[in-house]
C-alpha positions, 0 to 999 in steps of 0.5 A, spaced: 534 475 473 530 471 476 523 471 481 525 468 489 521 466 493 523 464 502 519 460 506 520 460 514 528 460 513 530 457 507 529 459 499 524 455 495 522 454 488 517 459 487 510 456 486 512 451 491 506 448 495 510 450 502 503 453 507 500 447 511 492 447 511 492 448 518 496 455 517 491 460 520 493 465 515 490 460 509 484 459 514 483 466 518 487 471 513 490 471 520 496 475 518 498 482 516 503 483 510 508 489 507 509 490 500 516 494 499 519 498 493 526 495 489 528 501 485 535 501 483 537 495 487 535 499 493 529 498 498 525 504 498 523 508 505 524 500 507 524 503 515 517 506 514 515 499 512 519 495 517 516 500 522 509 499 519 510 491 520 511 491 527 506 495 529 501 491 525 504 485 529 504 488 535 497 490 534 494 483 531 499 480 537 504 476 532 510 475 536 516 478 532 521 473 531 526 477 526 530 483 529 529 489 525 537 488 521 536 481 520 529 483 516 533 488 512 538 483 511 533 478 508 531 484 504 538 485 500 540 478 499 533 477 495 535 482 490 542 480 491 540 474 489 534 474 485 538 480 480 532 484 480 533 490 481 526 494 478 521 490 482 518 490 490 518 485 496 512 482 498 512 479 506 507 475 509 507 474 517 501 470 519 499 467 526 502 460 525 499 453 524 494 450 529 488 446 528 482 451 526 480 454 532 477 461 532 481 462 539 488 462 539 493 460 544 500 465 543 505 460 547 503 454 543 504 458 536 510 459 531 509 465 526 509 463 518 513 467 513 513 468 507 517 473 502 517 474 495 521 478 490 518 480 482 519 484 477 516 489 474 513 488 468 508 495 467 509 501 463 509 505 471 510 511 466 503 511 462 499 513 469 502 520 469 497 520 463 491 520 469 486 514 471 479 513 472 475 512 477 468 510 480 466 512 488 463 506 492 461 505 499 467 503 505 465 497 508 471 495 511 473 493 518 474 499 522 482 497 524 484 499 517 490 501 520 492 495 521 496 492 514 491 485 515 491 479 509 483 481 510 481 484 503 475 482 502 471 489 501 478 492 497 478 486 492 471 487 492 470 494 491 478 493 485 473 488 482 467 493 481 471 498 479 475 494 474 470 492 471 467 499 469 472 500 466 476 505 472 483 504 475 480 503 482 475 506 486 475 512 492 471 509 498 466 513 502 464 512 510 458 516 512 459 521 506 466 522 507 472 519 503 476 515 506 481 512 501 482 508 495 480 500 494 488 499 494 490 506 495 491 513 499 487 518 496 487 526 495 485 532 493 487 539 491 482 545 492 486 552 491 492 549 491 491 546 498 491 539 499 487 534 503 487 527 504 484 524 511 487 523 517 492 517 519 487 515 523 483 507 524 479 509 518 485 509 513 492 506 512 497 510 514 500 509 506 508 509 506 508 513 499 502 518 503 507 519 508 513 522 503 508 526 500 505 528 506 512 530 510 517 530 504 515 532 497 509 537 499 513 541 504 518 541 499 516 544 493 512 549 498 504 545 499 500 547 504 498 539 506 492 539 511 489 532 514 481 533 515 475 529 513 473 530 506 466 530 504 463 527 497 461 534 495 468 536 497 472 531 493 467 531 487 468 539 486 475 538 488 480 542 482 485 535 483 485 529 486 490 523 485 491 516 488 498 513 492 501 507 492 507 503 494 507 501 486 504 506 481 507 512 487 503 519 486 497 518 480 493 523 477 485 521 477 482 526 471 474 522 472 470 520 478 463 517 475 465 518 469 465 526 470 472 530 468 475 532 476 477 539 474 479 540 466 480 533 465 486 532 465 492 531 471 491 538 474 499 542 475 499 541 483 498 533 482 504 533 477 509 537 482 508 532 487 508 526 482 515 528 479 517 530 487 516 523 490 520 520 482 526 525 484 525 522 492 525 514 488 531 517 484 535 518 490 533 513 494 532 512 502 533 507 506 
């Protein structure tokens, strides 16, 4: 088992000094980027992040250089070759190489791709336990819709709550929560849950998405997609975090105050083990 990596067509050694310094990603962060899930030796809901991607670029006007077969292909050959098969794929796009500009000229440009494949190495199992976090405001860019390399206010805001001591921070927008630093957020109230809706304000989260059509629907979840108030969330019976990585992850205190009894509420635990069997069994 070895870490991959690929670089504009050919495999390289990981760690490699492959990206000019004139690429716009490195200068810009103008790029958007996909993080897929390995699990079995399997690409997890790998359509919903290929979908995801070109939307991404076709917002940002990243010309599409890779049919869809050709970028699953890629996928499949990185774990066949790299033998990992518990791990996730990172893919990196960016505009392309030219003179730092601000203003780009689409004909005169190549995209950059990069792609990585790595193992992981956490106990995934240890989050069933339940996290803390903190609430911090959302400073974000109003297109966070689009999978951007832009990050700065998540690194920030994962940074803040890191450093108290929490696993990641809830963000609100004008007194309303909209998602996590890394993370889709949500929150039960009487055996109902809530997350905002897929609009600009949030990314439309591919593990949010199974929970939302797949896992809640089955296990008979009401699911209702509004726009949460801060008294609504801190007065919640149950909220959870999801992601590509940890999936469905129960959040046991917000600002240091225990979110329903402290510990990972029955409805959070339903889902989580919904979204394990659904990862069990796979989906392309």
């Amino acid at each position: 088992m070895k870490e991959l990596t690929y670089f504009n067509g050919e495999f390289v050694e990981p760690g490699e000094k492959c990206v000019s310094i004139d690429d716009r990603g490195y200068c810009f962060g103008d790029g958007v980027y996909e993080v897929t899930r390995v699990y079995n030796g399997r690409c997890f809901a790998f359509s919903y992040h290929q979908d995801r991607l070109y939307r991404s670029m076709r917002e940002m006007d990243i010309p599409v250089k890779m049919p869809p077969d050709d970028l699953q292909e890629l996928h499949e050959i990185m774990i066949e070759q790299s033998g990992i098969t518990d791990g996730y794929i990172y893919l990196q796009i960016t505009r392309g190489v030219s003179p730092r500009h601000h203003a780009y000229d689409r004909s005169k440009l190549e995209p950059t791709m990069l792609m990585y494949i790595r193992p992981i190495e956490e106990d995934l199992s240890k989050l069933a336990a339940g996290v803390k976090a903190i609430s911090l405001p959302d400073e974000r860019w109003l297109h966070v819709d689009i999978k951007t390399l832009n990050l700065i206010p998540n690194i920030l805001a994962q940074t803040k709550a890191e450093k108290k001591f929490a696993y990641s921070a809830i963000l609100f927008r004008d007194d309303v929560c909209t998602e996590g630093a890394t993370s889709n957020v949500f929150a039960v109230k009487d055996g109902i849950l809530y997350t905002h809706p897929a609009n600009n304000l949030i990314l439309k989260g591919i593990t949010r998405q199974m929970i939302v059509t797949k896992v809640a629907p089955s296990l008979g979840v009401t699911v209702i997609e509004k726009a949460c108030s801060r008294e609504f969330i801190e007065n919640a019976d149950e909220l959870f975090f999801t992601d590509t990585i940890g999936g469905v992850i129960p959040i046991t205190k917000l600002d240091r105050k225990p979110v329903g009894n402290g510990e990972p509420g029955p409805v959070t635990m339903r889902l989580r083990d919904g979204y394990e069997k659904l990862l069990h069994e796979g989906m392309a």
